[in-house]
C-alpha positions, 0 to 999 in steps of 0.5 A: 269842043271845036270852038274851044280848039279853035278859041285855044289857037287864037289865043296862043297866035295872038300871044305869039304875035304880041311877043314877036311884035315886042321882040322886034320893037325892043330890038329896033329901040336898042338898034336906035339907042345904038345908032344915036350914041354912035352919032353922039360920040363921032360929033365930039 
């Protein structure tokens, strides 16, 4: 029964992390789309 739990918690932290890993990826690639199309524009 403990190593289920505990099994169970691993899991959902591993989840958890997975999403925040990719939540901050996404938002660093949006910030780099963002930035280069700011670069793009003040060339021309």
């Amino acid at each position: 029964m403990f190593e289920q739990v505990v099994a169970n918690g691993a899991n959902w932290f591993v989840i958890i992390v997975a999403v925040v890993v990719g939540f901050a990826s996404a938002m660093g690639y949006v910030d780099y789309l963002r930035t280069n199309k700011k670069e793009e524009d003040s060339k021309h």
